[in-house]
N, C-alpha and C positions, 0 to 999 in steps of 0.2 A: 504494500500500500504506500502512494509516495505521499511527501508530507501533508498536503494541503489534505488530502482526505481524511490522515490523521486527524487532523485540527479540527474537520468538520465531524467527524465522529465524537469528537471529546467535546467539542459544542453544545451536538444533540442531545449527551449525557448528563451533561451540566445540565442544561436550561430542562432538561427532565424532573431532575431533583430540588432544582434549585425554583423552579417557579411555582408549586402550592406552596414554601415556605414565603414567599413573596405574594400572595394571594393571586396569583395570576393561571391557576388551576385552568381555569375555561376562558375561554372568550366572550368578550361582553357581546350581550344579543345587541339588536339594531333598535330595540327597542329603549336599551341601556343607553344606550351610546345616545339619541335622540335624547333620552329625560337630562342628560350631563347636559348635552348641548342647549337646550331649553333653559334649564337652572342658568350657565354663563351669558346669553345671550340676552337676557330678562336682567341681571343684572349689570351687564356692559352696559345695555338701555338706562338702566336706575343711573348708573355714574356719569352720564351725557346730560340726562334729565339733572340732575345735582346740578352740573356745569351751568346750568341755565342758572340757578341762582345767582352766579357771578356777572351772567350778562344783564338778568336787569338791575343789578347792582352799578354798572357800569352806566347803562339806557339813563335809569334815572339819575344818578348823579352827574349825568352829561346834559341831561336838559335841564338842571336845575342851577342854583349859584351857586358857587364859590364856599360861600359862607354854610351853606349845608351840604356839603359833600360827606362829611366825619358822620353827621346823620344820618343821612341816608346808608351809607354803610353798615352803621351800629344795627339800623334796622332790617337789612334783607339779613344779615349773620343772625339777628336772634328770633324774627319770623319764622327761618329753617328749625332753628334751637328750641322754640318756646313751643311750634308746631310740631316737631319731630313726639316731643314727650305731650304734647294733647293728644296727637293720633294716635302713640303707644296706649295712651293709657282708657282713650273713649273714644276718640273718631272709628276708629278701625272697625270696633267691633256695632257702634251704630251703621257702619255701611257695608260690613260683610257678614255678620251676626248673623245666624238663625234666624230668621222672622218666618213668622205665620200665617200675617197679612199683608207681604210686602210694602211694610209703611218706613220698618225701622229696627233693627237689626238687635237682640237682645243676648247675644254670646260673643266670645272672644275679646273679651276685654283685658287690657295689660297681656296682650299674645298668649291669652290662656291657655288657646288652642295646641300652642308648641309644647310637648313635654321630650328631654333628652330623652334621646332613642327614639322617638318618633318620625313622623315626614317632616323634613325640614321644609319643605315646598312651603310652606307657609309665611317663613322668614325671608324668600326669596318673594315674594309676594309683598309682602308687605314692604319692602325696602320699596319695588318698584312703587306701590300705591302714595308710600308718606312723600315721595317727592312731586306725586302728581298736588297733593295739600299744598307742601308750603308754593307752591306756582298759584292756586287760588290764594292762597293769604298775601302774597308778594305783591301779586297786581294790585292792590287795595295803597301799597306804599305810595306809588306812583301819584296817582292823583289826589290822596290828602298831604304831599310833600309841602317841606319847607313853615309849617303851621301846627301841626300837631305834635300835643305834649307825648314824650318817649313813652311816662308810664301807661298811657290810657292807648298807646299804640303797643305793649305787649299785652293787653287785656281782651283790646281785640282782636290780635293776632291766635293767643289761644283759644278764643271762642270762635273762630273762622273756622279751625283744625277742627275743633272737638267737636261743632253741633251744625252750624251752616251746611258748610261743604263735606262736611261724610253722609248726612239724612239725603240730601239731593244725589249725591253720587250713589247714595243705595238704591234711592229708585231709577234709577237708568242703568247700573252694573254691580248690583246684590248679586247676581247670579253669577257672577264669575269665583264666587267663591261660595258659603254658606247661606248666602241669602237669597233673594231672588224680588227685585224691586217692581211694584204696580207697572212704572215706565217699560219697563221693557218686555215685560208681559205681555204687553198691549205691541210690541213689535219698533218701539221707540230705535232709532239711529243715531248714533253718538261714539263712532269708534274709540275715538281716540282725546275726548272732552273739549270740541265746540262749547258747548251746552254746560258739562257738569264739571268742568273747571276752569275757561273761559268766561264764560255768561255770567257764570256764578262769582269771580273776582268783580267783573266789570261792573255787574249790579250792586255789589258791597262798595266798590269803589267811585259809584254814582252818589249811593245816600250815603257815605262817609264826607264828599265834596259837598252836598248840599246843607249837610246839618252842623257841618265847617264853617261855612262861607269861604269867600275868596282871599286870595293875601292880599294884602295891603298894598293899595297903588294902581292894584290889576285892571282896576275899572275909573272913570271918571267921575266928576259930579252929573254927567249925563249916563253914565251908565255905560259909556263906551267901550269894549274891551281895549289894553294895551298892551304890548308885548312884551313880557319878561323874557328875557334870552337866556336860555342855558349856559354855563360857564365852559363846557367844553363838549363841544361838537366831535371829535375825533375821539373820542371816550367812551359818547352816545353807539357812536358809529362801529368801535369792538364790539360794546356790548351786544351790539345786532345781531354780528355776525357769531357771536357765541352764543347767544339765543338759536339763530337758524341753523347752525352745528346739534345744539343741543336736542333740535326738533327733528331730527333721525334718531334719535334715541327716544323721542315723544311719542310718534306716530309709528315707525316701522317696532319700536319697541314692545306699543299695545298689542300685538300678539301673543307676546309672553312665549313665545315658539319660534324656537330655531328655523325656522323653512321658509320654501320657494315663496312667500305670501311679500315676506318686505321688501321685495325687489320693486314693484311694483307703488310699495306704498310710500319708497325712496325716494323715485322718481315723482311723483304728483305731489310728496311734501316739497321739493326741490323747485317745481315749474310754476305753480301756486305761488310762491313766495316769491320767485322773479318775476313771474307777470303782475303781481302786486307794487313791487319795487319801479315798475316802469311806466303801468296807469298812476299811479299815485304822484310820480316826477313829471308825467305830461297831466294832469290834470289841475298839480299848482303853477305848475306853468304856464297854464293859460290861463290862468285866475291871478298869480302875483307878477306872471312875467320875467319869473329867474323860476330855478329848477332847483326850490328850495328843500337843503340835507335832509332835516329834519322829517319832513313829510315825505319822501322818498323812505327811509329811515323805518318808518310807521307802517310804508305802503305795505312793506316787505315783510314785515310783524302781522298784517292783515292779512296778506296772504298765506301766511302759516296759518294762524288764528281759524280763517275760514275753511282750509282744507283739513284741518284736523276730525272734523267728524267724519265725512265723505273719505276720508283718503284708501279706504280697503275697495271702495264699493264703486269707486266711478271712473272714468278712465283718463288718459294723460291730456288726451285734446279738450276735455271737462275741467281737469285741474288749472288748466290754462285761464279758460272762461272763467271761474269760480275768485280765480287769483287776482284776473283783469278788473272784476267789478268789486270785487275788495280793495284792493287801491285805490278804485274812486270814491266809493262810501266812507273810504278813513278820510279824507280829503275835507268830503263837506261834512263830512260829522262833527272832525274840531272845528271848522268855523261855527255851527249851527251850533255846538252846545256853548262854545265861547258867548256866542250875541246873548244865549238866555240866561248867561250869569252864573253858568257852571264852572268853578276856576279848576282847570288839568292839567296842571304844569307838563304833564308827559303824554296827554295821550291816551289816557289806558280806558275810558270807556268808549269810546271809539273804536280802538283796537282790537279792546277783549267784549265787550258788551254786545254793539253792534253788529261786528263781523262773527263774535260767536252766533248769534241768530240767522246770520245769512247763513255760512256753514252750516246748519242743522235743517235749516231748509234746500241749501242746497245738496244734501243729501240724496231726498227724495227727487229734488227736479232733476237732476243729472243721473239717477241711478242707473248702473247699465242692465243690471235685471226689469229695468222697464220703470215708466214714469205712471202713480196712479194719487187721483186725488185724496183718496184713505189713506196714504201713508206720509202725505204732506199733510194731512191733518193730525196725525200723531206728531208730527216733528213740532207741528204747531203748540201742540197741546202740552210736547216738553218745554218749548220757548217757553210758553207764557205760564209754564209753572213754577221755571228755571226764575223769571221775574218777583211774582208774587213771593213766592214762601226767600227769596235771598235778600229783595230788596225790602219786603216788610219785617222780616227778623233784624238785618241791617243796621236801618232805618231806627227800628225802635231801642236797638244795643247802644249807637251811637246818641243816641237822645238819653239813654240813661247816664250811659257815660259820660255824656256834656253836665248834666244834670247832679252826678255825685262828684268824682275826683277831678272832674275838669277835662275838655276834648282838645282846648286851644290852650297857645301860648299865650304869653300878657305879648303885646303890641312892643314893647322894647324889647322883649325875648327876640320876635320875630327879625325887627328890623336890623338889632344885632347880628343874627343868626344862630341858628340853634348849634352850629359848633361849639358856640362859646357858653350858650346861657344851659344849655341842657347836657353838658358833654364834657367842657368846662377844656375842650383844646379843639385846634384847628385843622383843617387838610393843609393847608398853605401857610404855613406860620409865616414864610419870607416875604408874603406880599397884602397889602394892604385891602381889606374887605369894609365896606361903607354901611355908615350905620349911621341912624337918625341922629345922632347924639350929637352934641356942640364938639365933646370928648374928638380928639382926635389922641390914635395908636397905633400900632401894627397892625390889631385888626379894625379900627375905626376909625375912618381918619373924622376931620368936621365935615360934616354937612349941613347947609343953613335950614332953616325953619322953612323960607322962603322957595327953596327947593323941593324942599317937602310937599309943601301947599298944592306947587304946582303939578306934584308927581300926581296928587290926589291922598298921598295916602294918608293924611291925617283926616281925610271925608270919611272916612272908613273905620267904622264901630268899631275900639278896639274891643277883642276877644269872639268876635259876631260870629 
């Protein structure tokens, strides 16, 4: 025998013996191999979906000032933080729990479900679900930015987690785990959360704006809107593009299943979001006449927005359409909610409100299993329940909250900025941020009275 057979003979002998003590006795079935593949893939999705946290970290502290940058911050880190351990300990199990009547989920609470030695499936489930939360609880930052006090924003940061957005996401996706919610019963569409994590931010982020009011300055003594400018625009503009990274792990992710489905669902979150990006840049374009960042910016967040429920179920040259007329709806949305006195520093019901409703209607109109008026009246049916029970829970949270520990800053917090007055340090310590004060410093230099006047913002109720 010459050597190399040798070698191969003492090979086979070895790896004889040596592979049950390695647990490698049989070969994993295909069935195995598929559940591994499911488990990493579900959670590669969760770690992309996380990454979003950082982009609207980025979104919003780029449309906003200077002066609240450290805020803004403080707040998408403890939204994940405060929401991570509300979902542990109750959201979860109000939206995947056992239920009877598909209303509201009454098991799994504190991942009861998980005992060592059990199916871990659970824990891989659950990672991907808590980061689909703190993305409803985050949008909510967005447009109460720059005004609201820190402690009455981790108050409703945990009550977003725990009771809002787990009851509405059980009824449209109980059944993917222990529950099984009324929405979807009835045949509701919502791949990938249009509707129950979009809609649902953007609605809280509606009556969080209005039972705010606006910042100071923002409007005239006529009522006019004025433009606050975000302090950096190439900041806004990462955080997009790590947002629309992040939304391959969104939509191709809700499968929870390694297979041939997110090729598909890659491409239409991808075409969506560029056709959004480019109606959105020619539509202020012919309205401001420049091919302004920002609303481009937005267009492109709307067409993720809108294709995230549709993305499994309608085809590329659909996602195209879907994407195009989400770019123009973000467009006059922020003008239309500006003139009524809605102050959005970023955007976000437009983005996630608005375009979550188109999405879940465009579900049905685009479907490629066929277009039927019954199944746009379910999508309807989850829109305007997606409405009622987020924006009247909301609504009534933030009224209590204005109402006991306080919702707003005092008027000198604001104008200071909340780096200094609620945070008590800067993003920018080497550069000079303006503040109402006579005080001139690093961060304040003087501003006259008389400046003020004219900005408006002394018209403007402090704490309103």
């Amino acid at each position: 025998m010459k050597g190399n057979g040798k070698l191969t003979v003492f090979l086979a002998a070895w790896l004889t013996l040596a592979c049950p003590l390695l647990g490698w006795a049989d070969d994993p079935t295909a069935a195995e191999v598929q559940t591994h593949l499911d488990y990493v893939w579900t959670l590669v999705a969760a770690t992309l979906v996380f990454f979003m946290q950082a982009g609207f970290a980025c979104v919003e502290a780029g449309f906003t000032r200077a002066k609240n940058a450290v805020n803004i911050m403080m707040k998408n880190l403890m939204d994940f933080s405060v929401g991570s351990l509300a979902f542990w300990a109750i959201g979860f199990g109000l939206m995947f729990g056992t239920s009877a009547t598909g209303w509201i989920g009454t098991s799994g609470f504190f991942l009861a479900d998980f005992t060592p030695g059990g199916d871990p499936w659970v824990l891989a489930f659950w990672m991907f679900q808590v980061v689909f939360a703190a993305t409803a609880a985050t949008i909510v930052s967005g447009a109460m930015a720059e005004r609201t006090k820190f402690t009455s924003y981790l108050i409703y940061s945990f009550f977003i987690s725990a009771i809002i957005y787990p009851i509405m996401g059980g009824w449209a996706w109980g059944g993917l785990y222990h529950g099984g919610g009324w929405l979807e019963k009835l045949g509701f569409i919502d791949f990938a959360g249009s509707t129950v994590v979009h809609s649902v931010g953007g609605w809280a982020a509606l009556a969080g704006a209005i039972v705010l009011g606006p910042r100071i300055g923002k409007y005239d003594s006529k009522g006019k809107p004025r433009a606050i400018p975000g302090h950096n625009l190439p900041l806004a503009a990462l955080g997009v593009f790590i947002l629309w990274l992040g939304w391959f792990g969104f939509n191709p992710g809700s499968t929870t299943a390694g297979s041939k489905d997110i090729a598909m669902i890659f491409v239409n979150t991808n075409l969506a979001a560029a056709a959004g990006a480019v109606s959105a840049m020619i539509t202020i374009w012919s309205v401001a006449k420049k091919p302004d960042l920002a609303m481009a910016l937005n267009g492109a967040l709307a067409g993720l927005v809108a294709i995230t429920a549709p993305c499994n179920n309608v085809s590329p040259g659909s996602a195209v359409i879907i994407g195009l007329i989400g770019g123009i709806l973000v467009v006059w949305s922020v003008l239309l909610i500006d003139r009524f006195g809605v102050d959005d520093p970023v955007g976000a019901v437009s983005v996630h409100a608005v375009n979550g409703v188109w999405g879940t209607l465009a579900a049905a109109i685009f479907n490629m299993e066929g277009f039927t008026f019954h199944q746009l009246g379910i999508q309807a049916l989850g829109c305007i329940t997606a409405f009622i029970w987020t924006f009247g829970m909301a609504y009534a949270m933030f009224r209590i909250i204005k109402a006991t520990v306080g919702l707003r800053v005092t008027a000198e917090e604001e104008m200071e900025g909340l780096d200094i007055g609620e945070h008590g340090e800067a993003a920018y310590p080497d550069f000079p941020v303006v503040s109402e004060h006579g005080a001139s410093s690093v961060f304040a230099p003087a501003v006259s009275k008389s400046a003020l006047r004219h900005s408006g913002a002394v018209e403007v109720e402090p704490g309103r």
